[in-house]
C-alpha positions as CSV (number, residue, x, y, z in Angstrom):
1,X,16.4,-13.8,-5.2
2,X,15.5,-17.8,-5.7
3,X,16.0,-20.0,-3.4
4,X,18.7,-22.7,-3.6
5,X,18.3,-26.0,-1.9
6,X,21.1,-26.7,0.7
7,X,23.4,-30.0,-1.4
8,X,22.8,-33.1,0.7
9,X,25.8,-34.2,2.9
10,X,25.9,-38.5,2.4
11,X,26.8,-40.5,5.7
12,X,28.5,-43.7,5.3
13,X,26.2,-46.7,6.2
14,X,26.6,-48.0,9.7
15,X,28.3,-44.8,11.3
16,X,26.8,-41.7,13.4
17,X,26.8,-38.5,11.7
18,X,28.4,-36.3,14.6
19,X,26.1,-33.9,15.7
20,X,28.1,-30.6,15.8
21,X,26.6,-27.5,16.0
22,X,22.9,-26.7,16.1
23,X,21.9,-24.3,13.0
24,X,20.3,-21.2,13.0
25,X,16.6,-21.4,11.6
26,X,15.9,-19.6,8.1
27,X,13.3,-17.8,9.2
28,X,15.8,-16.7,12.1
29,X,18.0,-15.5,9.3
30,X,15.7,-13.3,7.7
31,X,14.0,-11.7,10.5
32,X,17.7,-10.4,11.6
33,X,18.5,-9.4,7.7
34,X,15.7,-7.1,8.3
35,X,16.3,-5.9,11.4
36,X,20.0,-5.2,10.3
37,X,19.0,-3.6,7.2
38,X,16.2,-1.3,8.8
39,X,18.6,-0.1,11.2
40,X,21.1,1.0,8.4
41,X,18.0,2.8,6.7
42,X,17.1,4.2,10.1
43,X,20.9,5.5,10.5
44,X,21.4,7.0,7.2
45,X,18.8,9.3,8.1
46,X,21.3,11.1,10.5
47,X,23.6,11.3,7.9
48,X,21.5,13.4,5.8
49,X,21.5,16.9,7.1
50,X,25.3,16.6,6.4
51,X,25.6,14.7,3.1
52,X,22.2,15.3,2.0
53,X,20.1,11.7,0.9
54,X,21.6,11.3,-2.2
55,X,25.1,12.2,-1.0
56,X,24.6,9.5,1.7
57,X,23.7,7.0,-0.9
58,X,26.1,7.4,-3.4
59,X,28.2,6.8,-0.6
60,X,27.0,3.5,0.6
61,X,27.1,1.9,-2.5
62,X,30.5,3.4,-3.7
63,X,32.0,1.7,-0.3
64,X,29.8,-1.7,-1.0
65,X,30.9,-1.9,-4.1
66,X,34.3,-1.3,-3.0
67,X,33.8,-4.3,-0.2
68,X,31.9,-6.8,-3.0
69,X,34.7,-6.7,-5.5
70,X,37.6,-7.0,-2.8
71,X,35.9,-9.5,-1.7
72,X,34.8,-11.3,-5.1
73,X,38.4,-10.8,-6.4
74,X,40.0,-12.8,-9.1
75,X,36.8,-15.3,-8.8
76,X,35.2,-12.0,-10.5
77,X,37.9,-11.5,-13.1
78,X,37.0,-15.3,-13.9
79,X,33.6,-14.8,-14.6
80,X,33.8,-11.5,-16.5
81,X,36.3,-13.4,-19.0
82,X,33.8,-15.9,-19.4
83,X,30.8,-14.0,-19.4
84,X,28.4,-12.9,-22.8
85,X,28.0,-9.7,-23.8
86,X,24.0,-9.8,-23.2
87,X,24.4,-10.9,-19.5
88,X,27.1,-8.0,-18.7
89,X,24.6,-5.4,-20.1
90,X,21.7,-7.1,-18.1
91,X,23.6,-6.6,-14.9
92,X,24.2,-3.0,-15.8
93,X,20.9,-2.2,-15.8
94,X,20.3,-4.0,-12.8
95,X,22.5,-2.1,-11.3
96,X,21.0,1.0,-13.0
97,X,17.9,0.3,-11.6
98,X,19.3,-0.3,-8.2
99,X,20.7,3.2,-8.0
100,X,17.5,4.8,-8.6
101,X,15.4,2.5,-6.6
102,X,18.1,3.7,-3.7
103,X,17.8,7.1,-4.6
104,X,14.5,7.4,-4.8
105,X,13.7,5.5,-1.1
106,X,16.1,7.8,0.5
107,X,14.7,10.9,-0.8
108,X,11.6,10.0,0.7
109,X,12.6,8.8,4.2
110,X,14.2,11.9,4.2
111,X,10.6,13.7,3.5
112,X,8.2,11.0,5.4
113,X,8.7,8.5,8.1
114,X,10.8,5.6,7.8
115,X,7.8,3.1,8.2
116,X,5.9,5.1,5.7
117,X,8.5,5.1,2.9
118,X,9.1,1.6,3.3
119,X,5.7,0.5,2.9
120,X,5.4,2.7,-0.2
121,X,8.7,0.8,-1.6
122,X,7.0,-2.3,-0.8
123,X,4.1,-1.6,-3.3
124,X,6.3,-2.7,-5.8
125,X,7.4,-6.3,-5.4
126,X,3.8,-6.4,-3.7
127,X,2.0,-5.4,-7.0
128,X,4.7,-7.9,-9.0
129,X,3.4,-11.0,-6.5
130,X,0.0,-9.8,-7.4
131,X,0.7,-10.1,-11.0
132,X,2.5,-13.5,-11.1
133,X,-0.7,-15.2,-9.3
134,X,-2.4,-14.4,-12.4
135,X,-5.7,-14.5,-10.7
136,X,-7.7,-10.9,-10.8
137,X,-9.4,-11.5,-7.3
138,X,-5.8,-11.5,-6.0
139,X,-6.1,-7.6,-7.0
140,X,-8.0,-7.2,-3.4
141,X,-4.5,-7.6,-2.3
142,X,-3.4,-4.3,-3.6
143,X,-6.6,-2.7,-2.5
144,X,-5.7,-3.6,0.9
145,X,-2.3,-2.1,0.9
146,X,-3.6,1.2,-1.0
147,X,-6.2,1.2,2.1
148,X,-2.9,0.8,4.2
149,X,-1.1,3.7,2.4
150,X,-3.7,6.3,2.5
151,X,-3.6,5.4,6.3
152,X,-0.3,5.8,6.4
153,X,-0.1,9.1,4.3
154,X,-3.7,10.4,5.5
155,X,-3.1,12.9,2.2
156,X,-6.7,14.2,3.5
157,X,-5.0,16.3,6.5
158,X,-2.1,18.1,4.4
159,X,0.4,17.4,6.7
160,X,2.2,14.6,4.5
161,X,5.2,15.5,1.8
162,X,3.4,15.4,-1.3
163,X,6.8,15.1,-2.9
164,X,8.4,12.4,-0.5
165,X,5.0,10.1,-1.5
166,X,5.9,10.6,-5.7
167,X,9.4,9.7,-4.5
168,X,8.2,6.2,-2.1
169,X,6.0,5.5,-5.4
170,X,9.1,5.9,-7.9
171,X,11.1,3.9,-5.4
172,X,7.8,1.6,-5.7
173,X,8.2,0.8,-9.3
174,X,12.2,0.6,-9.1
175,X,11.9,-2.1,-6.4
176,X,9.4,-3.7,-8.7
177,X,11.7,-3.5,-11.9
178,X,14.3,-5.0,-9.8
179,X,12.5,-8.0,-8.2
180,X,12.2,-9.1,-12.3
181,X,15.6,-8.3,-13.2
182,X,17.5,-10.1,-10.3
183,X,15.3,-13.2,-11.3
184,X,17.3,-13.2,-14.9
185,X,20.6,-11.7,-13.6
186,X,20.5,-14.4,-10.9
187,X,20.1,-16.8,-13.5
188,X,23.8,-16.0,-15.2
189,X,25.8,-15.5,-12.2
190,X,26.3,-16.3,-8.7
191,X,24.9,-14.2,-6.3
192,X,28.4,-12.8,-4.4
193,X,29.2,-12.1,-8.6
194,X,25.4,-10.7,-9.2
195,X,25.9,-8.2,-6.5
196,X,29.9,-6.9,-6.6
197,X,29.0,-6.4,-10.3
198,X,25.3,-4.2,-10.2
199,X,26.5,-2.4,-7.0
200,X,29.5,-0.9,-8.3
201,X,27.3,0.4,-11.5
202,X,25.0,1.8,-9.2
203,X,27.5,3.8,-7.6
204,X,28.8,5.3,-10.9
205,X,25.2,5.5,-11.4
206,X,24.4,7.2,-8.5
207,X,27.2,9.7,-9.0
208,X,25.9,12.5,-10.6
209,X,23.4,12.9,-8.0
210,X,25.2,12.7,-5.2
211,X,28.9,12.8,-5.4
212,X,29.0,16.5,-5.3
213,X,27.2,16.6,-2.2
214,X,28.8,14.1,-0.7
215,X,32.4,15.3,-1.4
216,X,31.7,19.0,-0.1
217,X,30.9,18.1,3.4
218,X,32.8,15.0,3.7
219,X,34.7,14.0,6.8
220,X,36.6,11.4,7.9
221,X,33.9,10.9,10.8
222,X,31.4,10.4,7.5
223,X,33.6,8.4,5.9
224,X,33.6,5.9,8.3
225,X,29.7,6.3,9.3
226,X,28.5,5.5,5.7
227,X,31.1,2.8,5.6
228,X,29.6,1.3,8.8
229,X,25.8,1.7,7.2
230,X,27.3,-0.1,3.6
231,X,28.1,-3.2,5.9
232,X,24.6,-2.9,7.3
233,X,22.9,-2.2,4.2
234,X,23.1,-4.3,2.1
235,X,26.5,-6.3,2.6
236,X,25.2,-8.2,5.7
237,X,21.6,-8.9,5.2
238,X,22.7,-10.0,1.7
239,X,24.9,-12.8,3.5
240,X,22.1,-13.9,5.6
241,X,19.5,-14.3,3.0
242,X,21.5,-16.4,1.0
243,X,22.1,-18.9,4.4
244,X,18.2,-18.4,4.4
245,X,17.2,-19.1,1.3
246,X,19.1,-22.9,1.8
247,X,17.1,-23.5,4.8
248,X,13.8,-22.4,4.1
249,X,11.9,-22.2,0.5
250,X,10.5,-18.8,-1.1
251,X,6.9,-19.0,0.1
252,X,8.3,-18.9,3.5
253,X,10.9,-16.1,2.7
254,X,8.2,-14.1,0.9
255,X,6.0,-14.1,4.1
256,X,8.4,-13.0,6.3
257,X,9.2,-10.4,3.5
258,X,5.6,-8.7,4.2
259,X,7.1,-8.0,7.5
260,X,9.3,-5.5,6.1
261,X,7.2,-1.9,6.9
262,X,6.7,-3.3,10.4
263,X,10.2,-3.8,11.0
264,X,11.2,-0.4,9.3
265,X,8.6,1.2,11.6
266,X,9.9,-0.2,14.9
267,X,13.4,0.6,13.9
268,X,11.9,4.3,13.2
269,X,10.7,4.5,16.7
270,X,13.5,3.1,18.3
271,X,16.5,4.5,16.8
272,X,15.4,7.8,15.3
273,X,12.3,8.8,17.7
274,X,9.9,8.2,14.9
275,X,6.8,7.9,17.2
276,X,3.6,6.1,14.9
277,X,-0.2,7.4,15.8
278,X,-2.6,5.3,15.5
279,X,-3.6,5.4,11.4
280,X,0.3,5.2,11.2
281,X,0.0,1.5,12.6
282,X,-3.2,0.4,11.4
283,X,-2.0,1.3,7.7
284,X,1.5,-0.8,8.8
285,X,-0.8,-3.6,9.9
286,X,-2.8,-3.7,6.3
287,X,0.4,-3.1,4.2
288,X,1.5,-6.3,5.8
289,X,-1.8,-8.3,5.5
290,X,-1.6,-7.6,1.9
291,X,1.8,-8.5,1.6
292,X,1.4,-11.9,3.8
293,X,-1.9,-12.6,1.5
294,X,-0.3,-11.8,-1.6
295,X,2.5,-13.9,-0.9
296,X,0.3,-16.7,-0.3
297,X,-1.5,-16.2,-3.1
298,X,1.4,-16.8,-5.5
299,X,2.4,-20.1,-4.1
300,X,-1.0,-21.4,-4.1
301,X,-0.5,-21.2,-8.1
């Protein structure tokens, strides 16, 4: 996502602005996005033995793409009639890529911890920050956060899902893919448009994996739980970061970004009894490190 600067709001000469009310920080923003969104990861774990972790995601985006384009509604009509060919396909594939990257992540919190997975995922936009620093001793970066991972994993004792880790990996490179392709998509449309538009391919996307699943066990009790987690993830944290991103600038957004496995690990412990050792949180603390440095990094250049 790029951050927009908030327009400027002239006050005649002479006068007092009124005060009204006090805004919320940026940072402030972001911090709850990811508390909000970790807690939907955390919940749609529950959901799994029922619908399965596909099921449960093709869910979720089927009902945010349902919410986006209610909400969107003849602005989006607008913007397709005036839209080129190239850009539509370009969203497709964002949303293409969205579906896997979703598919993939829940696969593997349904195989490893919810910290874990996450800071597998985050190898991806962490390796992309790495890349657009364009300076090779910013690749200690990634050697930190691989450090992190084998923490995290400890692939030495056996006990970790050798199959959940390929699936945080694929989920890895997704999350990666998709960092570059919002940049353009982001570029051609606004970002309420952006989203209604890629989530609702990534639910037809995401239908062949998990519609089946989904449909055979469903109930109106997981209806309305999946609904509930769409809101949370990604429908509301989507809101906030765009309030964030007028109030603070990307290197600032980007560093509170790196916080993400340490937020998806508390949530893990406190809403699914996901209970870190200690490797588990020095790994979380290195992940992070490298993702605060990398940050850094790229808006040094």
């Amino acid at each position: 996502m790029t951050a927009t600067a908030a327009p400027a709001t002239a006050t005649p000469t002479g006068t007092n602005a009124p005060s009204g009310p006090r805004r919320v920080p940026g940072a402030v923003l972001v911090l709850i996005a990811m508390a909000v969104l970790h807690t939907g990861s955390a919940l749609a774990t529950e959901l799994f033995p029922a619908l399965g972790p596909a099921g449960t995601t093709w869910l979720r985006l089927s009902f945010a793409g349902i919410f986006l384009l209610a909400f969107t509604g003849r602005s989006l009509c607008r913007t397709l009639r005036a839209a080129r060919r190239a850009d539509l396909v370009a969203t497709a594939l964002l949303g293409v890529v969205s579906a896997a990257m979703m598919l993939l992540f829940s696969e593997a919190s349904a195989r490893l911890p919810l910290g874990t997975a996450t800071a597998l995922e985050f190898l991806g936009p962490l390796s992309v920050a790495v890349v657009a620093s364009r300076r090779s001793r910013e690749l200690a970066w990634l050697a930190v956060a691989a450090t992190g991972v084998l923490l995290l994993t400890a692939p030495w004792t056996g006990a970790t899902s050798q199959t959940g880790i390929l699936f945080g990996l694929g989920s890895a490179a997704c999350w990666a893919l998709y960092v570059v392709g919002t940049a353009h998509v982001g570029s051609r449309f606004s970002a309420p448009h952006a989203l209604a538009l890629s989530l609702s391919v990534a639910a037809l996307a995401a239908a062949p994996f998990g519609a089946h699943a989904a449909a055979a066990a469903l109930t109106w009790q997981t209806a309305a739980a999946a609904a509930g987690i769409a809101v949370l993830m990604p429908l509301v944290p989507f809101l906030l970061e765009m309030k964030a991103l007028q109030r603070i600038g990307k290197t600032t957004y980007g560093t509170l970004a790196g916080l993400e496995p340490a937020v998806s690990l508390l949530a893990g412990m406190i809403l699914i009894a996901q209970t870190p050792d200690a490797l588990q949180l020095a790994g979380t603390a290195l992940v992070v490190t490298a993702g605060i440095g990398a940050t850094r990094a790229e808006s040094r250049r």
